[in-house]
C-alpha positions in Angstrom: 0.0 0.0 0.0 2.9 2.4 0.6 4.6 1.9 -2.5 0.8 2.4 -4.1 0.4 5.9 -2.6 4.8 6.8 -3.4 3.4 6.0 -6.9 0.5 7.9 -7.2 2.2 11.2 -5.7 4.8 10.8 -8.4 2.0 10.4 -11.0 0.2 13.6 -9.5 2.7 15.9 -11.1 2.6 14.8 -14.9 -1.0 14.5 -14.4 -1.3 18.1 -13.3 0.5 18.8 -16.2 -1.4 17.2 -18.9 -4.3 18.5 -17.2 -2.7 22.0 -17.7 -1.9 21.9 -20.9 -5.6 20.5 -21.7 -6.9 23.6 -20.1 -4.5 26.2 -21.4 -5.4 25.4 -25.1 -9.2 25.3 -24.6 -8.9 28.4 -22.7 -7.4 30.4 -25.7 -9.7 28.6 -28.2 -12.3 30.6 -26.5 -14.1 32.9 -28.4 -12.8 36.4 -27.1 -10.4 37.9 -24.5 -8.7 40.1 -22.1 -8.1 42.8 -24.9 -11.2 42.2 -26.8 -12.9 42.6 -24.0 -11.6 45.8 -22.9 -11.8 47.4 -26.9 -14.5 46.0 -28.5 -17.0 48.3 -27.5 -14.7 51.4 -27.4 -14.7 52.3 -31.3 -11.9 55.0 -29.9 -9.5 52.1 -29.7 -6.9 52.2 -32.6 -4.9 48.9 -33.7 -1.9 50.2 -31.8 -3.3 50.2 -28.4 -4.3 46.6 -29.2 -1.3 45.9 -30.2 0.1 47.4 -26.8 -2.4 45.7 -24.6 -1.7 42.5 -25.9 1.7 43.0 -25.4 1.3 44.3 -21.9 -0.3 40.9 -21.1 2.1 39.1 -23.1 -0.7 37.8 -25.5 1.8 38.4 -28.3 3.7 35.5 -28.0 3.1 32.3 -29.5 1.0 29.6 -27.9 3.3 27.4 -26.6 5.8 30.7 -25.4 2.9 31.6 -23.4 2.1 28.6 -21.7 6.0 28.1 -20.7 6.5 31.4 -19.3 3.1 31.0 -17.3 4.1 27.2 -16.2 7.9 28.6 -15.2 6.1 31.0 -12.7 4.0 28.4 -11.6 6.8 26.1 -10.7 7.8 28.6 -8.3 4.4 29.0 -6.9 3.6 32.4 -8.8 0.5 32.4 -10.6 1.3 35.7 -12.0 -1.1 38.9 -12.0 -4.5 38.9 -12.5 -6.0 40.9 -15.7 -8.5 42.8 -13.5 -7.8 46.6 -13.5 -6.5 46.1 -9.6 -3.6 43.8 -11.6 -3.3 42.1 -8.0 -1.4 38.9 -7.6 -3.4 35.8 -8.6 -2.4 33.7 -5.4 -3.5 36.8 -3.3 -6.8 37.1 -4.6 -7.6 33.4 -4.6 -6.0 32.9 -0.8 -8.2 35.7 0.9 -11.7 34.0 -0.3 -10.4 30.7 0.3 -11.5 30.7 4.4 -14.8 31.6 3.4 -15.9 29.1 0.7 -13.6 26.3 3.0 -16.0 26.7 6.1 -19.4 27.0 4.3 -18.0 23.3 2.3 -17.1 22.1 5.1 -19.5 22.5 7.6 -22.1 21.3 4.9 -19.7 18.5 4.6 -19.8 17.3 7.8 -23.1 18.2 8.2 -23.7 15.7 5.5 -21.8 13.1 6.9 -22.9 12.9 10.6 -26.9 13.1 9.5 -26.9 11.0 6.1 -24.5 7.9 7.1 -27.3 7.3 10.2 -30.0 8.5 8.5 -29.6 5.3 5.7 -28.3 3.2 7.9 -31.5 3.2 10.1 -33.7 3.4 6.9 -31.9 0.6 5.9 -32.2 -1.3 9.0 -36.1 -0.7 9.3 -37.0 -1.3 5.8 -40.3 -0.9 4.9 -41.4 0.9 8.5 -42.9 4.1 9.2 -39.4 5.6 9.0 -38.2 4.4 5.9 -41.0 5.2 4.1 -40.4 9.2 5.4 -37.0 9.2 4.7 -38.0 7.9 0.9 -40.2 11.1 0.5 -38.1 13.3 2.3 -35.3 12.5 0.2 -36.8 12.9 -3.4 -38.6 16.1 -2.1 -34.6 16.9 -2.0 -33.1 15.7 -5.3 -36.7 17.4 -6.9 -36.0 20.5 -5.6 -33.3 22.4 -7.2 -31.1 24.4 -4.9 -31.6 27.5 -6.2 -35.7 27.5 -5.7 -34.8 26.1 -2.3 -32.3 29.3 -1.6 -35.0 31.8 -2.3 -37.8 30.3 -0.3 -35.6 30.3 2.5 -34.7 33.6 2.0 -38.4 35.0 1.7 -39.7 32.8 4.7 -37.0 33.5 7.5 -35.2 36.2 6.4 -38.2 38.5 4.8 -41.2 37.0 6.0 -40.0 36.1 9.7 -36.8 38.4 9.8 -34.9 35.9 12.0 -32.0 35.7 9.4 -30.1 37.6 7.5 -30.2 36.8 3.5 -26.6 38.2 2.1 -23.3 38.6 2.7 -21.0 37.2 5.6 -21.3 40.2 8.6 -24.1 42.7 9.5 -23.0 46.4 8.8 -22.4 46.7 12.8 -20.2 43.6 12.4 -17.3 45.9 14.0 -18.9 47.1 16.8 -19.9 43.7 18.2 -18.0 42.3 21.2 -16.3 38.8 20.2 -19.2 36.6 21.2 -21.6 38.7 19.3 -19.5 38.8 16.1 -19.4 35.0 16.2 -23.2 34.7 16.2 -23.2 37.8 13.5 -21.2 35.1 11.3 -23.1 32.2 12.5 -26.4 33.3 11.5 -25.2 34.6 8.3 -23.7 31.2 7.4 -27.3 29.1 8.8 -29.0 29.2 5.4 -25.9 28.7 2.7 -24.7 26.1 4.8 -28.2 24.5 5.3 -28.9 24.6 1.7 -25.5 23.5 0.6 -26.0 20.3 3.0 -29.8 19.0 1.7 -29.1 18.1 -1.7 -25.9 16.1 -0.5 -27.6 15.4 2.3 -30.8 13.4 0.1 -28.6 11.8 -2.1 -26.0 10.1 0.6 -28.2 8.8 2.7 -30.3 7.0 -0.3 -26.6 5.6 -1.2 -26.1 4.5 2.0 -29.1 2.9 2.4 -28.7 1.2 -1.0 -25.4 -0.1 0.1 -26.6 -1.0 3.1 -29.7 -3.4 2.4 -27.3 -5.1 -0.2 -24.5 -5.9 2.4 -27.5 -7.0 5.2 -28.2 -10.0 2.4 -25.0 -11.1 2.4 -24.2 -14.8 2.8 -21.8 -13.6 5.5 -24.1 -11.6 7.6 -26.3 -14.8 7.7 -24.1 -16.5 8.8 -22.8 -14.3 11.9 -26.5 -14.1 12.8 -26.6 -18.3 12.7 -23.8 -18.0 15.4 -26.1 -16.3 17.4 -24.8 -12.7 17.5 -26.7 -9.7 18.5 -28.4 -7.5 15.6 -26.6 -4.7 16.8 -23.0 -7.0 16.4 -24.1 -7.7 13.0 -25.0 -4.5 11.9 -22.2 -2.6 13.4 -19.2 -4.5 13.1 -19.9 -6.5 10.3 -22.2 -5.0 7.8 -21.5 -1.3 8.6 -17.8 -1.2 7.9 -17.9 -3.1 4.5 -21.1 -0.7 3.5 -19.1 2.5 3.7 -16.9 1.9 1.2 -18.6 3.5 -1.6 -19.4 6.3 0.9 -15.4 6.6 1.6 -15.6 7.1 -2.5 -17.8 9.6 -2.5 -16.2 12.0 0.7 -13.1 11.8 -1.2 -14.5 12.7 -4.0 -16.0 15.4 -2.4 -12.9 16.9 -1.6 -12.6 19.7 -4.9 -15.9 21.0 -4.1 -14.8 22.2 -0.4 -12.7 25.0 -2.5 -14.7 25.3 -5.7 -17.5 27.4 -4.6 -20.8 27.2 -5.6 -21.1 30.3 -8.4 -25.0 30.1 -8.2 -25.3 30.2 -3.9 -22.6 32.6 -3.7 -24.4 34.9 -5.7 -27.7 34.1 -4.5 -26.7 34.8 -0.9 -23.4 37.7 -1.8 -20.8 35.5 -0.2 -17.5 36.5 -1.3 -15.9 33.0 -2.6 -13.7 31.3 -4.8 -17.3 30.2 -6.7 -18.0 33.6 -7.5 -14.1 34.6 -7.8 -13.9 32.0 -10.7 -17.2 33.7 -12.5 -16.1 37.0 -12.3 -12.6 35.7 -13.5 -14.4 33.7 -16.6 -16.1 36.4 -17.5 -13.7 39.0 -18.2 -11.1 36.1 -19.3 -8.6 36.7 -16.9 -6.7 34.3 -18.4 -4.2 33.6 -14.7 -7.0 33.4 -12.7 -8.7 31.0 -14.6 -5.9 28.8 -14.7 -5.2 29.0 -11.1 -8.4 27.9 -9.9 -8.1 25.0 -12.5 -4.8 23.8 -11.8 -6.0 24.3 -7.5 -9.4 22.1 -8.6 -7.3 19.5 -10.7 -4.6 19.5 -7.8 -7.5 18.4 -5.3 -9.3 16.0 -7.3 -6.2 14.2 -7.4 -5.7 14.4 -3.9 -9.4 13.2 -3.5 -8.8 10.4 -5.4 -6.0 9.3 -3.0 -7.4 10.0 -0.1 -10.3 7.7 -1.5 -8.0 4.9 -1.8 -6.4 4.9 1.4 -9.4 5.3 2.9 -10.7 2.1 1.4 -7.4 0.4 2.6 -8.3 1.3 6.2 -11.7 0.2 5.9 -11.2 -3.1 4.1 -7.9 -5.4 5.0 -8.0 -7.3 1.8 -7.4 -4.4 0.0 -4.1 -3.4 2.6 -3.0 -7.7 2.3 -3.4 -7.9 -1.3 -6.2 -10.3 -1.0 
């Protein structure tokens, strides 16, 4: 298993830059850019300042020039300067929203977790009762409802309607006039209903899977068995069946590892939360070219990472897979 992972973080690199290379040629064969962008609808613009603009973002250079010079800064963990007018530094702009879109994912994350893994497991457990049948409706109510639609409802009820919540941004306007404990609970109820709609979707479909996996472990010729022996239920559910049922959910968390820093563009702008989500569609959309590849290159970097941290996860969860076996 060691040798296993000491391959696949020697892999990661050439895959990060294929992955690169993929991205920085679609990227150009996109219709318009940075100069367009800014001339197009100035009929004052003359060739020459074109020509300067594109020089000034080094847009000149061939192709392949281009993508060198940007992948020898990147070696040295420079992303370069982003084409914005503020012509900040990429890293710097990407760093300073990443605490905001990491603790909305995350809590929704874990949120996720700790409610869907014993939400199926007791659905799967009680098949067919009262409870199963509640979870069932509960649960396509959630995959039916888009997120969006489920944002503003939210919004209207509790933070219109009711007033209880607040429906945008991250701190009240008297945010720096609150003591310590009232600026945590400022930031708290700000984060209730992102984090609460980033959680239900994930939340319906994970504990279906579970479930799923679940009832087909439970008929097992193994489990069957350990019940012949005479072993409690609770034995046979939770040391036996349990373990060998989260494997595909140890799939999907690491899986689930890109999205903790790619930002949802749709419920950032819903509720004006300042993330990498809404970063990355700001940057697309005025083809700031760095940027763009930054976030890339970050998302491609974790869903590598993911992907590891899948397999060793399955490793600790199932010994045949650590033996060989």
């Amino acid at each position: 298993m060691f040798r296993y992972i000491v391959r696949r973080l020697l892999l990661m690199p050439v895959m990060l830059l294929g992955i690169s290379i993929i991205s920085f040629g679609v990227m150009h064969l996109a219709p318009g850019g940075p100069v367009s962008l800014a001339s197009d609808l100035n009929p004052k613009v003359t060739a020459e300042a074109r020509a300067r603009l594109n020089a000034y973002y080094g847009l000149d250079k061939p192709l392949h020039v281009q993508y060198f010079n940007w992948l020898s800064r990147v070696v040295r963990f420079d992303f370069g300067d982003s084409f914005a007018p503020d012509g900040r530094k990429v890293w710097h702009k990407i760093r300073e929203r990443i605490p905001v879109t990491l603790s909305i994912n995350l809590l929704s994350e874990v949120i996720i977790f700790l409610v869907a893994v014993p939400l199926g497991l007791y659905a799967a457990v009680r098949r067919g009762s009262l409870f199963d049948r509640a979870s069932t409706v509960t649960v396509f109510v959630g995959f039916a409802m888009p997120g969006f639609w489920l944002a503003l409802l939210l919004m209207i009820l509790f933070g219109v309607k009711l007033g209880w919540l607040p429906i945008s941004g991250l701190v009240s306007l008297g945010y720096d006039s609150l003591s310590i404990a009232g600026r945590v609970a400022d930031r708290a109820r700000h984060l209730v209903l992102p984090v609460f709609v980033g959680a239900f979707s994930g939340l319906a479909g994970l504990s279906r899977f579970m479930r799923s996996n679940m009832l087909e472990v439970i008929r097992q010729d193994y489990i069957a068995t350990a019940r012949a022996k005479g072993l409690g239920e609770r034995a046979v559910v939770y040391r036996h069946a349990l373990r060998n049922a989260l494997l595909p959910v140890i799939t999907i968390l690491g899986l689930s590892v890109p999205g903790l820093l790619g930002g949802s563009v749709i419920m950032e702008s819903i509720f004006a939360i300042p993330g990498l989500g809404q970063l990355f569609f700001q940057g697309v959309m005025s083809r700031d070219y760095p940027l763009i590849l930054a976030e890339l290159v970050l998302t491609a970097f974790l869903t590598l990472l993911g992907n590891l941290l899948a397999d060793v996860g399955y490793a600790v969860a199932d010994p045949r897979i650590r033996t060989g076996n």
